[in-house]
C-alpha positions, 0 to 999 in steps of 0.5 A, a space after each residue: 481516494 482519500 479524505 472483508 462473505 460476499 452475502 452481507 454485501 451483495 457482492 462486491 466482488 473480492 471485497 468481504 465485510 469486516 470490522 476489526 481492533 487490532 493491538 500492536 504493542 512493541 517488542 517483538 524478535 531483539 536486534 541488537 544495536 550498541 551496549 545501552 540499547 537493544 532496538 526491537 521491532 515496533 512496525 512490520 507488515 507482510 503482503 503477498 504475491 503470485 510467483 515469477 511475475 515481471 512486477 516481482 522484480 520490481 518490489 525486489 529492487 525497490 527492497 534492494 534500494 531501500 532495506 537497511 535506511 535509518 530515520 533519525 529522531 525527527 527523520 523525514 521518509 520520501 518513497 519517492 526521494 528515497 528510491 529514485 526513479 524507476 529505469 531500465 538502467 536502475 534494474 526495473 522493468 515494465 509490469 502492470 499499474 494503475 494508469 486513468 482506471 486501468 491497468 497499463 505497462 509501465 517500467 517499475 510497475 509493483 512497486 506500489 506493493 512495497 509502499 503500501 507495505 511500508 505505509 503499514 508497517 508505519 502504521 503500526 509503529 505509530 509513526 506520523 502519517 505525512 502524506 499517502 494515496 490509495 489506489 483509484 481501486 480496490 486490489 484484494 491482495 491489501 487491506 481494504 483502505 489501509 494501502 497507498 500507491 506511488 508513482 514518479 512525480 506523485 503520488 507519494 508516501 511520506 512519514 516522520 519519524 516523530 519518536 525520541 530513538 532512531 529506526 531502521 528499515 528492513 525489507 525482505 522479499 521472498 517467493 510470494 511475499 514481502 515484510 517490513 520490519 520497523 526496528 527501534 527503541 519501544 519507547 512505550 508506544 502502543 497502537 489499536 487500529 480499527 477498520 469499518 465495513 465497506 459502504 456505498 458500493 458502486 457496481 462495474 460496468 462496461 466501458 467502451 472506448 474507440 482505437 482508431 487502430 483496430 478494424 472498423 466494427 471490431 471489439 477487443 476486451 482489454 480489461 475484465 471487470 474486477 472489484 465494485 467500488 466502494 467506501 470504507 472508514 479506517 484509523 487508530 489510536 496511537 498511545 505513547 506514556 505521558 501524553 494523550 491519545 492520538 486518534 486518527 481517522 481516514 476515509 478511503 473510496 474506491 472507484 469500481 473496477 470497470 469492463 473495458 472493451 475498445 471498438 476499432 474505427 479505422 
């Protein structure tokens, strides 16, 4: 919740040490939008995926729905609002996500990764950060911390758009991968993000749970041991002309990725 080898930490499996500032400065790949101003792009993000797997067709449709959105100056984004709820008759389909520390079919399963995506590509645009959730665990394809997961009812990502331009929201999926471009006017804004080392980790272990449903005495994994639990510490500084800094902070601990084995009792 909130508040990258492996020798300098003892192996939480798929995480790895890192600390790192990184500078966003806007004015990247010119779009243009009418005769007096000429938007550009001051967010993007990528995260990627395995090909062909049933939660690709999610973040498809989610990009479908969402590409091409515009925030008026002092515009509100709702993931939630904005897409909808996720249905078979909306074009979704069942894939995995995170449900009570494990991982569980569910119709718009995936389209966590285009909330996390989109919540960096705010990031990076220095946009208000309203309201975001990080995963119960760590999943390796994101940056440690800095990601946010969305389900129908909660919980939810939400951004303002607290500059003096509008922006556009574009989102393109490929075969392994999704971006998010931020386009609007720079306006001066400039961004350092940091990111700390992982702390406090807290090893897997094996969880066992009685189905009623399997044979007396009968065991059956349904889920391996994946990343440990661990702490991290993350923010940055958003610059804009004539006014101060704004640094912002977030601490994010992951619950480990736990062995889950089901004993039958029937």
């Amino acid at each position: 919740m909130a508040s990258r080898g492996c020798s300098g930490w003892q192996c939480a499996r798929g995480v790895r040490s890192w600390t790192a500032v990184a500078v966003f400065a806007a004015g990247v790949a010119l779009v243009p939008a009418h005769a007096s101003a000429r938007p550009l792009v001051v967010g993007s993000f990528t995260t990627r995926f395995p090909c062909c797997q049933p939660r690709v067709v999610n973040i498809r449709r989610a990009a479908q729905l969402l590409d091409g959105r515009t925030l008026p100056p002092g515009g509100r984004f709702s993931m939630n609002r904005a897409l909808g709820r996720r249905t078979r008759a909306r074009g979704f389909v069942p894939a995995p996500m995170i449900a009570g520390g494990r991982l569980v079919d569910s119709v718009g399963g995936g389209t966590s990764q285009v909330a996390t995506t989109l919540y960096n590509a705010a990031f990076f645009a220095g946009l208000d950060l309203v309201a975001h959730t990080p995963h119960s665990f760590y999943i390796s394809r994101y940056p440690p911390g800095r990601e946010a997961t969305i389900s129908w009812g909660g919980p939810e990502l939400v951004f303002d758009n607290d500059w003096e331009a509008p922006l556009q929201m574009r989102l393109a999926v490929g075969s392994t991968g999704i971006t998010v471009r931020f386009y609007s006017e720079p306006l001066g804004r400039r961004i350092e993000a940091w990111s700390g080392k992982p702390f406090a980790f807290v090893q897997q272990t094996t969880v066992v749970e009685h189905n009623p449903g399997l044979p007396y005495g009968s065991r059956r994994v349904v889920q391996e041991a994946g990343s440990a639990g661990f702490t991290i510490d993350y923010g940055r500084r958003v610059y804009r002309p004539g006014r101060p800094a704004r640094n912002e902070r977030w601490r994010v601990r992951y619950q480990p990725e736990n062995r889950i084995v089901e004993v039958g009792t029937r």
